[in-house]
CHARMM-style PDB file with segment names, atoms N, HN, CA, C and O in Angstrom:
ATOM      1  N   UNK     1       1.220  -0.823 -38.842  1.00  0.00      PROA
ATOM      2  CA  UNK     1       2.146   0.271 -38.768  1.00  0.00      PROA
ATOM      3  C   UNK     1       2.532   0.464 -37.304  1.00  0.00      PROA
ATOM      4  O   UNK     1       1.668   0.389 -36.430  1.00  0.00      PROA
ATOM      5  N   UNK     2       3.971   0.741 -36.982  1.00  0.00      PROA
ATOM      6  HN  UNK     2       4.673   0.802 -37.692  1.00  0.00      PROA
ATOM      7  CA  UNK     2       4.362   1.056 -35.832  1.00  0.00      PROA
ATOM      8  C   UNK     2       4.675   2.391 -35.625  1.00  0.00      PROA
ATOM      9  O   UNK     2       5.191   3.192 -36.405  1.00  0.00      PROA
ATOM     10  N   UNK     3       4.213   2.570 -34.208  1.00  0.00      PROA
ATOM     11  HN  UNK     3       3.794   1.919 -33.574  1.00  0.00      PROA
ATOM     12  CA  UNK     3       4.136   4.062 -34.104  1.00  0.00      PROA
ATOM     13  C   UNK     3       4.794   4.489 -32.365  1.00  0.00      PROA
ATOM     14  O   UNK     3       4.849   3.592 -31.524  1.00  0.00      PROA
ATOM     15  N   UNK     4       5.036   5.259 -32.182  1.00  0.00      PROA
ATOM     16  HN  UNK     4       4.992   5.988 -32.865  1.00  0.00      PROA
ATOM     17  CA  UNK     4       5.392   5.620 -30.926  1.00  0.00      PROA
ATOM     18  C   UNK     4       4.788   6.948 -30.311  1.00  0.00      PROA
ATOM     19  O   UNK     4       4.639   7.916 -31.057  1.00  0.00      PROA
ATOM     20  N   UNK     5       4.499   7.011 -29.211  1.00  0.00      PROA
ATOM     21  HN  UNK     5       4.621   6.225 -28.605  1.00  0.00      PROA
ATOM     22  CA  UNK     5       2.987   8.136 -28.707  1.00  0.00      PROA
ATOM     23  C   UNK     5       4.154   7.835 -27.226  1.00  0.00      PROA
ATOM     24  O   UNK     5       4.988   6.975 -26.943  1.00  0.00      PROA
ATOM     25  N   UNK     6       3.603   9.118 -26.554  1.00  0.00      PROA
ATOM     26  HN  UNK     6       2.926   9.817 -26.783  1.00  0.00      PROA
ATOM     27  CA  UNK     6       3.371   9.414 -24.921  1.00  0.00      PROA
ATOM     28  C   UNK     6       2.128   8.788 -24.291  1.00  0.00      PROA
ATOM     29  O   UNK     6       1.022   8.699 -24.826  1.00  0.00      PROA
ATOM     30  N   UNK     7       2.586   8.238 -22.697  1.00  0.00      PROA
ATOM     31  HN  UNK     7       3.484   8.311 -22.263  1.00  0.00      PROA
ATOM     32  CA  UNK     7       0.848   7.698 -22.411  1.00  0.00      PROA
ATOM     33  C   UNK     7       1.236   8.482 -21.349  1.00  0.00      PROA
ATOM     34  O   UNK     7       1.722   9.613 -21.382  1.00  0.00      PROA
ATOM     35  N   UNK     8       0.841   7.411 -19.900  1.00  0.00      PROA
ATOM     36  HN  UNK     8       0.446   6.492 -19.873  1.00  0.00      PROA
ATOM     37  CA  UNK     8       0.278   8.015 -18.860  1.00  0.00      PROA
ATOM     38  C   UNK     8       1.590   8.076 -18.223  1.00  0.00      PROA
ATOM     39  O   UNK     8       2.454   7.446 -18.832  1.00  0.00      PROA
ATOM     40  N   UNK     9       2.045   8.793 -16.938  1.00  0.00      PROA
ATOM     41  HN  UNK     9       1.343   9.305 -16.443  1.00  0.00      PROA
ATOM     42  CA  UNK     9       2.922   9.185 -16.236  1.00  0.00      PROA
ATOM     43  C   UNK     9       3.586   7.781 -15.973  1.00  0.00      PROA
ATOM     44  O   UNK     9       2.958   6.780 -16.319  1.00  0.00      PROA
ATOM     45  N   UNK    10       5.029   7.630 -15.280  1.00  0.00      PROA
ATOM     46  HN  UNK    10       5.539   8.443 -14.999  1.00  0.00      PROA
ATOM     47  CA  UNK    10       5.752   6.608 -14.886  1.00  0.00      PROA
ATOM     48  C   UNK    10       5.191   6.073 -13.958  1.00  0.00      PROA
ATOM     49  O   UNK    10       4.840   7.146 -13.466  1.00  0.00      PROA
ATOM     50  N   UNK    11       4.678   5.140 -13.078  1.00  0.00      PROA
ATOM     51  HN  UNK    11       4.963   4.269 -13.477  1.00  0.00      PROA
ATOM     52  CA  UNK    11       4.723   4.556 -11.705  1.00  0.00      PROA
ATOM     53  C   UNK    11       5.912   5.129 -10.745  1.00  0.00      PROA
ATOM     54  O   UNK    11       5.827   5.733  -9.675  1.00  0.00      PROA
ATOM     55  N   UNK    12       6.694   4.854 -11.266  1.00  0.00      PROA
ATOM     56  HN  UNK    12       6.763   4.363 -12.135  1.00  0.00      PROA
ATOM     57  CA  UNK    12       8.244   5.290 -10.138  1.00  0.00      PROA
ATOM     58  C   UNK    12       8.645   6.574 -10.648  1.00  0.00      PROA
ATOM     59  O   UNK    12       9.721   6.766 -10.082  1.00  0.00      PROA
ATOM     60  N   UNK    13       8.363   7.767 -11.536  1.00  0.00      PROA
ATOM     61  HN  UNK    13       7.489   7.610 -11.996  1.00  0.00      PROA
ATOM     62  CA  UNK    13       8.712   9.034 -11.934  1.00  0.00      PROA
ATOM     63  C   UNK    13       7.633   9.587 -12.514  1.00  0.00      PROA
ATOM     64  O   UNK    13       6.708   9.042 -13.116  1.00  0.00      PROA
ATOM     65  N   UNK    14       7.877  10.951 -12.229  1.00  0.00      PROA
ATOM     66  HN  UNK    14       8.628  11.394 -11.741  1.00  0.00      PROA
ATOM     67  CA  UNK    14       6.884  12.240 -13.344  1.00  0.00      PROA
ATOM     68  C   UNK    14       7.056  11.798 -14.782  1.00  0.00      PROA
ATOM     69  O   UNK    14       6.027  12.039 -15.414  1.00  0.00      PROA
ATOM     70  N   UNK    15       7.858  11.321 -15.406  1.00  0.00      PROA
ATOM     71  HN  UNK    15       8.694  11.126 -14.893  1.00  0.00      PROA
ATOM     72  CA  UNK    15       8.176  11.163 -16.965  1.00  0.00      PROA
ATOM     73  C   UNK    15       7.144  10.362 -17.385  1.00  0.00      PROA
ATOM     74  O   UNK    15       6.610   9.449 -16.756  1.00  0.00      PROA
ATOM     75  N   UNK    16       6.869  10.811 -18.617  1.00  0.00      PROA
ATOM     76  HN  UNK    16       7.303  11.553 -19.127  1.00  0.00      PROA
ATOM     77  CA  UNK    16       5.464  10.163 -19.471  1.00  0.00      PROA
ATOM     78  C   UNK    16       6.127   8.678 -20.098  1.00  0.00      PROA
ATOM     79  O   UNK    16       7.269   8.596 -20.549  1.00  0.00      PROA
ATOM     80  N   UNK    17       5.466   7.911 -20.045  1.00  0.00      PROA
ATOM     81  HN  UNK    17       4.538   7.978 -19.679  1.00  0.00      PROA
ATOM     82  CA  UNK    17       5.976   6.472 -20.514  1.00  0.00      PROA
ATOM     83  C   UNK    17       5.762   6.753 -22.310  1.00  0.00      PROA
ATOM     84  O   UNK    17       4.879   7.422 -22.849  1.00  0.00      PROA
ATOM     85  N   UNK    18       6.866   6.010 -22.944  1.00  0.00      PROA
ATOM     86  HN  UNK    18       7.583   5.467 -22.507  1.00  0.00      PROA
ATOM     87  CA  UNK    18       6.547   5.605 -23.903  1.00  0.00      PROA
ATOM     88  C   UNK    18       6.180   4.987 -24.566  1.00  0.00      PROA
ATOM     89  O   UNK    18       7.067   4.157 -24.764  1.00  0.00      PROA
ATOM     90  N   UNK    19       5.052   4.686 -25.365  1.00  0.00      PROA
ATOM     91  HN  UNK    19       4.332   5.361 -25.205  1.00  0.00      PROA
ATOM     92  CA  UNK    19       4.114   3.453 -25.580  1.00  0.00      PROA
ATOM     93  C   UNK    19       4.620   3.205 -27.093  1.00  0.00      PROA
ATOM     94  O   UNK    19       4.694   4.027 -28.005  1.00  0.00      PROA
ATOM     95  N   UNK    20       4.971   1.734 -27.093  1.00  0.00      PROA
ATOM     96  HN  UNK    20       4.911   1.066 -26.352  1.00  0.00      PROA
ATOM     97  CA  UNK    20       5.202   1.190 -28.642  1.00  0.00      PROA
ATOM     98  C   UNK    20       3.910   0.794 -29.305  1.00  0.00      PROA
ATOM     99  O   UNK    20       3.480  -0.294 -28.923  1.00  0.00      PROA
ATOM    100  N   UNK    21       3.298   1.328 -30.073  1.00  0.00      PROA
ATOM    101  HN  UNK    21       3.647   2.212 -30.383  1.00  0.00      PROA
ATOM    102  CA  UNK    21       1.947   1.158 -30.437  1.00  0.00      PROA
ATOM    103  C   UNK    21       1.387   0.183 -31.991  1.00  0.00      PROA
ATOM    104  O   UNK    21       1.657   0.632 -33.105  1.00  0.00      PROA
ATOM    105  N   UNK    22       0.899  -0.647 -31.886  1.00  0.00      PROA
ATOM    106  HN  UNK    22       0.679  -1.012 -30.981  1.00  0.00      PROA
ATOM    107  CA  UNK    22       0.658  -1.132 -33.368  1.00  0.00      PROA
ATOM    108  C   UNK    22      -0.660  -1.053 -34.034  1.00  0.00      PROA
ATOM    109  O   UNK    22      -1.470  -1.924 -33.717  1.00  0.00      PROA
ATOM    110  N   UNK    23      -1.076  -0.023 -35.035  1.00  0.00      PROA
ATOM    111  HN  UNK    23      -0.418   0.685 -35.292  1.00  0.00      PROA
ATOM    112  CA  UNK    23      -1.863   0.458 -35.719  1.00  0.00      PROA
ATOM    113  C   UNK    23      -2.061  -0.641 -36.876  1.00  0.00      PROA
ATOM    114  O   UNK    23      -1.173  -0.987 -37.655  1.00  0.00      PROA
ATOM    115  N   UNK    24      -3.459  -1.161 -36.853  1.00  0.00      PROA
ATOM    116  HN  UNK    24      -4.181  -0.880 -36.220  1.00  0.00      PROA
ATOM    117  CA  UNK    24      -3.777  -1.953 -37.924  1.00  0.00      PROA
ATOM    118  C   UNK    24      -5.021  -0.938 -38.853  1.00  0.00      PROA
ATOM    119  O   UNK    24      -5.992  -0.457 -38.268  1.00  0.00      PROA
ATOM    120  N   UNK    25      -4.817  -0.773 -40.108  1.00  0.00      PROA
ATOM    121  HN  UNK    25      -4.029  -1.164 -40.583  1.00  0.00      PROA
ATOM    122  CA  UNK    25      -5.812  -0.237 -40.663  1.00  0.00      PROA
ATOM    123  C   UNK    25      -6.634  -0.382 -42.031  1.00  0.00      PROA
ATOM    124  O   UNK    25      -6.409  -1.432 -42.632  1.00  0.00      PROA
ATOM    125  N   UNK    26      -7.066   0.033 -42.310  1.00  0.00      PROA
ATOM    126  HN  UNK    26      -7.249   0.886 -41.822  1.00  0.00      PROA
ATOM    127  CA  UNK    26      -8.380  -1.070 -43.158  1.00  0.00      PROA
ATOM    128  C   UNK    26      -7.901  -0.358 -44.690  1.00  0.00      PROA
ATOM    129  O   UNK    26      -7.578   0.790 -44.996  1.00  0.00      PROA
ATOM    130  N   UNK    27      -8.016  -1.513 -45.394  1.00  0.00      PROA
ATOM    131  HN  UNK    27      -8.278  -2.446 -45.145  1.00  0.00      PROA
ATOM    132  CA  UNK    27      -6.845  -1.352 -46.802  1.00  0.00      PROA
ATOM    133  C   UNK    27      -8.357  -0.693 -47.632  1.00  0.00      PROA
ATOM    134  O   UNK    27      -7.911  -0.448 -48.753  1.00  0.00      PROA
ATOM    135  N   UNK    28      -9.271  -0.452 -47.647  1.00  0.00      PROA
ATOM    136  HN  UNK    28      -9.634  -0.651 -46.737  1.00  0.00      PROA
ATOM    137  CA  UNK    28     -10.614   0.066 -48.438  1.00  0.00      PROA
ATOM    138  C   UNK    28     -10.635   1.762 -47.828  1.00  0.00      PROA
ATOM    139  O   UNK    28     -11.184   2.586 -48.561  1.00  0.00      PROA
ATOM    140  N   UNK    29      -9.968   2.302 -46.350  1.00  0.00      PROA
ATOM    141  HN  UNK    29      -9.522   1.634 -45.755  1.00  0.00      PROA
ATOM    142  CA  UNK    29     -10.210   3.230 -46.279  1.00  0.00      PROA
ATOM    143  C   UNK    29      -9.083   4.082 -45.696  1.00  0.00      PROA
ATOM    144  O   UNK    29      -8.973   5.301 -45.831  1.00  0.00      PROA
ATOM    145  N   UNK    30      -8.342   3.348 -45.096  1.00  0.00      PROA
ATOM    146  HN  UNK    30      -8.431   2.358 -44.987  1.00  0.00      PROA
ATOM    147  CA  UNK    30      -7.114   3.771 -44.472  1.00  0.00      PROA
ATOM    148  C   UNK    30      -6.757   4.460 -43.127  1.00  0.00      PROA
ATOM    149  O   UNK    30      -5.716   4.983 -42.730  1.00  0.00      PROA
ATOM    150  N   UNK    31      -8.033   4.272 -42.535  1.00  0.00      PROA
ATOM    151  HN  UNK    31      -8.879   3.846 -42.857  1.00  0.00      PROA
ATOM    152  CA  UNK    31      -8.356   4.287 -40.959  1.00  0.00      PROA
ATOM    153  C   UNK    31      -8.142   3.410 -39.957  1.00  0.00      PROA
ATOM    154  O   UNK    31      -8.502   2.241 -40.092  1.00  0.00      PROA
ATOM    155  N   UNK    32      -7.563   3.825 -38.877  1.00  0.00      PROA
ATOM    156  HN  UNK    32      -7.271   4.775 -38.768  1.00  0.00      PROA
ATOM    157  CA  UNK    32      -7.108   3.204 -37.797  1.00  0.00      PROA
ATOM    158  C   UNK    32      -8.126   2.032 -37.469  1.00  0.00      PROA
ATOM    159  O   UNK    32      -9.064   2.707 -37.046  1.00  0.00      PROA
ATOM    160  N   UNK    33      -8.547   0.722 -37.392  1.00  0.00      PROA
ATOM    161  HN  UNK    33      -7.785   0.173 -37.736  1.00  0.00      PROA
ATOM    162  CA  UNK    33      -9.059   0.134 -37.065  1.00  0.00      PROA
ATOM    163  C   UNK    33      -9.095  -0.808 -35.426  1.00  0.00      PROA
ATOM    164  O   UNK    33      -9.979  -1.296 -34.721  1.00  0.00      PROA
ATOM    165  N   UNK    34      -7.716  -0.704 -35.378  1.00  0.00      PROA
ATOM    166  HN  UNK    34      -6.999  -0.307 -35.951  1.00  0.00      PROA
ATOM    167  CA  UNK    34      -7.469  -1.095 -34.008  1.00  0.00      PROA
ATOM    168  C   UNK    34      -5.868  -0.335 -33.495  1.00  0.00      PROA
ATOM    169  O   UNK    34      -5.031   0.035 -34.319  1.00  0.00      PROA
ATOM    170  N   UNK    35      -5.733  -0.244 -32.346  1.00  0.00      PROA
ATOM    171  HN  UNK    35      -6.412  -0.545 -31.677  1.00  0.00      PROA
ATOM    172  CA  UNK    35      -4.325  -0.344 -31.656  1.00  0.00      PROA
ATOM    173  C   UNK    35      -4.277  -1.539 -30.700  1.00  0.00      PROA
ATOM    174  O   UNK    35      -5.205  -2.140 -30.158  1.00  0.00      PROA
ATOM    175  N   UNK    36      -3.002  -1.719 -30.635  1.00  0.00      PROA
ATOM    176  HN  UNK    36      -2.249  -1.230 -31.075  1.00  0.00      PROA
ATOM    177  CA  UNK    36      -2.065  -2.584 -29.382  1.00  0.00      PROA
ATOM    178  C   UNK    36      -0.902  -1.962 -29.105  1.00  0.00      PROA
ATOM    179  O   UNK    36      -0.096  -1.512 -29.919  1.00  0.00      PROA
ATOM    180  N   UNK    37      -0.830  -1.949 -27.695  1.00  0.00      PROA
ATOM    181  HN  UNK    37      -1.485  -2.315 -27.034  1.00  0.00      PROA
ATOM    182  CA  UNK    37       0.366  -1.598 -27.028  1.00  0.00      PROA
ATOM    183  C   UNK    37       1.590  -2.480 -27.381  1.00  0.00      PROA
ATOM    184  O   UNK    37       1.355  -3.668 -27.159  1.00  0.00      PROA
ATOM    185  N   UNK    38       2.575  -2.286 -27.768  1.00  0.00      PROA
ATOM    186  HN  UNK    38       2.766  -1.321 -27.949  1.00  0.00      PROA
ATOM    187  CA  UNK    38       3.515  -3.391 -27.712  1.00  0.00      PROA
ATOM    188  C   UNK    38       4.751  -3.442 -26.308  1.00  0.00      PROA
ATOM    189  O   UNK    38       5.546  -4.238 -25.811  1.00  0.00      PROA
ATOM    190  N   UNK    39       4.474  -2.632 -26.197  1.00  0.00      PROA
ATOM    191  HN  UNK    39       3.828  -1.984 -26.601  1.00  0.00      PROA
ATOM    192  CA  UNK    39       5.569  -2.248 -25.078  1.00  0.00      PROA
ATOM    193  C   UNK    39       5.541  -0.882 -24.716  1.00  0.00      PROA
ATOM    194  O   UNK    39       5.126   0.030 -25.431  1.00  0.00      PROA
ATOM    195  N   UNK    40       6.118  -0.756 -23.286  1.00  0.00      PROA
ATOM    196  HN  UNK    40       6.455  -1.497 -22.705  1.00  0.00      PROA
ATOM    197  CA  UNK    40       6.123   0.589 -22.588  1.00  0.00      PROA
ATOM    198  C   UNK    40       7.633   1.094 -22.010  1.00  0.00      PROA
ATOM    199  O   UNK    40       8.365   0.249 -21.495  1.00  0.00      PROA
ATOM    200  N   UNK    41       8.009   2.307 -22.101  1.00  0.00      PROA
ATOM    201  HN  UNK    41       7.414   2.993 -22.520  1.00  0.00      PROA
ATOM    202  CA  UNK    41       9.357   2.428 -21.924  1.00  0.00      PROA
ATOM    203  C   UNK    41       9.045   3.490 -20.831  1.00  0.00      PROA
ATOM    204  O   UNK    41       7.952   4.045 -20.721  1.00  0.00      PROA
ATOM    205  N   UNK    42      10.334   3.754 -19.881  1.00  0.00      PROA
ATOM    206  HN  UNK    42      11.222   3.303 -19.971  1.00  0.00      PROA
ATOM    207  CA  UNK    42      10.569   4.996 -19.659  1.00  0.00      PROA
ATOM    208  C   UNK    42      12.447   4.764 -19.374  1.00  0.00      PROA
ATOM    209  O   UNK    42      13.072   3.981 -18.658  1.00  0.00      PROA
ATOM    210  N   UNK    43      12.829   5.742 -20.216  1.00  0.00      PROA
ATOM    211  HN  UNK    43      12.322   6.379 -20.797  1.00  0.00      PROA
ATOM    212  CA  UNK    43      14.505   5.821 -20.235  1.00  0.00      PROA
ATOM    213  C   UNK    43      14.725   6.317 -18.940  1.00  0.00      PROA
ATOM    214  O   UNK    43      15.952   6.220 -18.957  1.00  0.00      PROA
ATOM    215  N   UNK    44      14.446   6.818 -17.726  1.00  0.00      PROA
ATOM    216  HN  UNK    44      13.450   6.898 -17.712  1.00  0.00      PROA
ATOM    217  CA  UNK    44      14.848   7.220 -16.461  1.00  0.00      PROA
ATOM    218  C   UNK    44      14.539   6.218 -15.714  1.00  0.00      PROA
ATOM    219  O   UNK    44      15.268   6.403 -14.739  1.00  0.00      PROA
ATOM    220  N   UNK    45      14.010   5.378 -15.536  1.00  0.00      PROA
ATOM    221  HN  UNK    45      13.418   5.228 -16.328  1.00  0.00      PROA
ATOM    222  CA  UNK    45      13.481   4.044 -14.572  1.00  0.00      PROA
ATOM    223  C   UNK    45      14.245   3.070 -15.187  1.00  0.00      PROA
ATOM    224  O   UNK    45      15.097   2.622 -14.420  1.00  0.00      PROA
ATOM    225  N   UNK    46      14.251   2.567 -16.316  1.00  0.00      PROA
ATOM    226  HN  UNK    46      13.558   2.931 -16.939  1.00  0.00      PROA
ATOM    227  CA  UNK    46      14.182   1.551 -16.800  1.00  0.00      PROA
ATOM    228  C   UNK    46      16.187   1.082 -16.686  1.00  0.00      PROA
ATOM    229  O   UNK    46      16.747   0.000 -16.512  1.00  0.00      PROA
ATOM    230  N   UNK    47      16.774   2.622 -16.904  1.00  0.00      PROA
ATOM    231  HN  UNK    47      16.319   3.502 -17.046  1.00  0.00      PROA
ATOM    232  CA  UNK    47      18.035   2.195 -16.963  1.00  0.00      PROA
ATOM    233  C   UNK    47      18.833   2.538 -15.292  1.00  0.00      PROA
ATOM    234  O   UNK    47      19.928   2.111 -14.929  1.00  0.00      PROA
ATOM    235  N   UNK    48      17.907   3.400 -14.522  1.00  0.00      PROA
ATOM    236  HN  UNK    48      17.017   3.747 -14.818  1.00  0.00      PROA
ATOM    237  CA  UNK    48      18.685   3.541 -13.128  1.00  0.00      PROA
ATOM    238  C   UNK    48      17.796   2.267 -11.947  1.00  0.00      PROA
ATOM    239  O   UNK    48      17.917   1.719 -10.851  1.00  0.00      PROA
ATOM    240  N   UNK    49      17.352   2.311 -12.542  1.00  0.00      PROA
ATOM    241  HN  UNK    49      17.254   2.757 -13.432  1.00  0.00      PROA
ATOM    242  CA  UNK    49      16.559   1.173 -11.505  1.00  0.00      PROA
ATOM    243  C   UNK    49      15.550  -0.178 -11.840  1.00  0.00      PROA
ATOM    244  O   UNK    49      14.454  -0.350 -11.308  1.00  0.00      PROA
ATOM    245  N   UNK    50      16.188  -1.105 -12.858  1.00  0.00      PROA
ATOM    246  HN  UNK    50      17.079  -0.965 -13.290  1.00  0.00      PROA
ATOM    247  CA  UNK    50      15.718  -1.770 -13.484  1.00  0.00      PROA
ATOM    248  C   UNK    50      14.663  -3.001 -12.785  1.00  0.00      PROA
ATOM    249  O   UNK    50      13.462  -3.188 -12.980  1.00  0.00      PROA
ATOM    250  N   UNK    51      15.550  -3.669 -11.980  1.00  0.00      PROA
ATOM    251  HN  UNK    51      16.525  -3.517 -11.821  1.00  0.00      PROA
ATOM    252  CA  UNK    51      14.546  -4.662 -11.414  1.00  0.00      PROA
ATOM    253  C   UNK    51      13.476  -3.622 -10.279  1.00  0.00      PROA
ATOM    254  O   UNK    51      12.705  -4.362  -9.669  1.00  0.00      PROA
ATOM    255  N   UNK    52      13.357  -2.648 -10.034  1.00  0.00      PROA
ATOM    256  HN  UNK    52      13.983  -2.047 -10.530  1.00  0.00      PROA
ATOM    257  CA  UNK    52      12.258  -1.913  -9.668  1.00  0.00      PROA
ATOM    258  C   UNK    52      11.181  -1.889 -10.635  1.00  0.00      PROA
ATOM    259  O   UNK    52       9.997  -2.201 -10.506  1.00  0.00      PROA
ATOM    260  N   UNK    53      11.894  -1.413 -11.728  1.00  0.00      PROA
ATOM    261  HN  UNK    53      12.856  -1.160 -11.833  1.00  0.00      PROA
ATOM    262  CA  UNK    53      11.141  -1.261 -13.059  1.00  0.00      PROA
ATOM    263  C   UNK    53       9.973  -2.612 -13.706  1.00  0.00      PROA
ATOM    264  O   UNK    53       8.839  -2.562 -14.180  1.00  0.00      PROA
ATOM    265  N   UNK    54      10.778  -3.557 -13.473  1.00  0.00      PROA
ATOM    266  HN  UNK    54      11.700  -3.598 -13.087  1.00  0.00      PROA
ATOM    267  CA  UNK    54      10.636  -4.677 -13.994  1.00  0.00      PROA
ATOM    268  C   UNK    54       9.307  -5.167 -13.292  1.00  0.00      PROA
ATOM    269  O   UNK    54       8.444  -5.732 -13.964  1.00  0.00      PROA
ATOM    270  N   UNK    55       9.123  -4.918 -11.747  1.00  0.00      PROA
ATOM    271  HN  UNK    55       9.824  -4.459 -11.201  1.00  0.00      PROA
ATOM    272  CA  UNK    55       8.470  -5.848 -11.000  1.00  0.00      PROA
ATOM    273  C   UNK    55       7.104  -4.881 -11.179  1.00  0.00      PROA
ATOM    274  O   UNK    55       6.020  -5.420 -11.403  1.00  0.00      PROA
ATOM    275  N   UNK    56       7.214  -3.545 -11.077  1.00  0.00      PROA
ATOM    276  HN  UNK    56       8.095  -3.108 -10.895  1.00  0.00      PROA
ATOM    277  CA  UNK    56       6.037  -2.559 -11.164  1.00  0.00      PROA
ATOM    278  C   UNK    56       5.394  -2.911 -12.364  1.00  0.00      PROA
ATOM    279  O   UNK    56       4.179  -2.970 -12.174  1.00  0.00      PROA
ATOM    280  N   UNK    57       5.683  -3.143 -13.412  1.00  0.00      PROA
ATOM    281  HN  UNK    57       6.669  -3.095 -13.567  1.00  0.00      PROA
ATOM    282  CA  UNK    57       5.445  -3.494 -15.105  1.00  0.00      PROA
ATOM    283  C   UNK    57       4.714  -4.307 -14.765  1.00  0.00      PROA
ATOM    284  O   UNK    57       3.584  -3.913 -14.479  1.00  0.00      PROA
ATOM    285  N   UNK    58       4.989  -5.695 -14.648  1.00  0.00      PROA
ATOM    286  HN  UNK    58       5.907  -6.016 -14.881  1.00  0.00      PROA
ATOM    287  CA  UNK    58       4.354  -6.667 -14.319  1.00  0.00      PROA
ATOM    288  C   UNK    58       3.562  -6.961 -13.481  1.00  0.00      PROA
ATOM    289  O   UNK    58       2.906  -7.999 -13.403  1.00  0.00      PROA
ATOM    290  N   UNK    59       3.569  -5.814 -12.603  1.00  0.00      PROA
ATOM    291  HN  UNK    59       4.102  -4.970 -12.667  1.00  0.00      PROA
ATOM    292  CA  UNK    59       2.036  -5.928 -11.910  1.00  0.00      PROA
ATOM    293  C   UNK    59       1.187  -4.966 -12.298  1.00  0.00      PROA
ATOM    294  O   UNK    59       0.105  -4.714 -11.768  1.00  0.00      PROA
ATOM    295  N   UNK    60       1.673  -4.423 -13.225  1.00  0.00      PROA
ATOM    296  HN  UNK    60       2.552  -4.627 -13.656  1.00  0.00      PROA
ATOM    297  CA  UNK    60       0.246  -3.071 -13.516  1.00  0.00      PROA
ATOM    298  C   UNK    60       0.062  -3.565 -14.729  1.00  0.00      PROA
ATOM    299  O   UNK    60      -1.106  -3.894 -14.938  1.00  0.00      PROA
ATOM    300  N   UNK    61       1.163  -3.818 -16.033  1.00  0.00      PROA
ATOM    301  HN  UNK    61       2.112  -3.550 -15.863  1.00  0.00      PROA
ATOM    302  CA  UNK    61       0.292  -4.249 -17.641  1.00  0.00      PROA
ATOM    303  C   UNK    61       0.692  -5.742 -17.851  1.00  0.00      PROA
ATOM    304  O   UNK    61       0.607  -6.106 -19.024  1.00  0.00      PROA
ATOM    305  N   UNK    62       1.085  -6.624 -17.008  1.00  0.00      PROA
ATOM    306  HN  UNK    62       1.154  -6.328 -16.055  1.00  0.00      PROA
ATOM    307  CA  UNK    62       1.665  -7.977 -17.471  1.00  0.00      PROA
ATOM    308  C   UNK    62       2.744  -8.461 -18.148  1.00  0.00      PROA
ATOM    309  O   UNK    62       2.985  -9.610 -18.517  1.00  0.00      PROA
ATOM    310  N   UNK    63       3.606  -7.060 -18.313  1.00  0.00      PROA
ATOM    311  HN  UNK    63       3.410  -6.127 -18.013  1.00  0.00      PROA
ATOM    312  CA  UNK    63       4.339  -7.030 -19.107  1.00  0.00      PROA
ATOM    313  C   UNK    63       5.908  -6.906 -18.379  1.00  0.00      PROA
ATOM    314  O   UNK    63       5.946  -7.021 -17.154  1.00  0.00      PROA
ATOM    315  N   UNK    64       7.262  -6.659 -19.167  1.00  0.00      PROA
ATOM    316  HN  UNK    64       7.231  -6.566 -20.162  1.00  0.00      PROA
ATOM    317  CA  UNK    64       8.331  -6.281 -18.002  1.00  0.00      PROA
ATOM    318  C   UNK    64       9.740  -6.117 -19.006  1.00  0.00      PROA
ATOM    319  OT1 UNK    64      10.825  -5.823 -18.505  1.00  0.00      PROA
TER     320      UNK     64
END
């Protein structure tokens, strides 16, 4: 199941990042068994200052 949550603050802004989250859960009980991040957003960085955006990503989750 995909889900979308607030995490931790921006690197380059106050705005809370948005975390794309993937919830796997156990078909006998219906509890969260694991998460994964799938991706992290923030709509104020990402669209005024992208290759800023891009290079910070990739050095803090590997991602961009």
């Amino acid at each position: 199941m995909m889900i979308n949550r607030y995490g931790a603050p921006c690197p380059l802004c106050p705005t809370p990042l948005l975390l794309n989250v993937v919830q796997v859960r156990s078909a006998q009980s219906g509890f969260v068994q694991r998460e994964r991040v799938n991706g992290r957003h923030c709509r104020n960085c990402e669209a005024a200052r992208p290759e800023q955006w891009n290079e910070v990503m990739r050095a803090l989750c590997g991602d961009g």
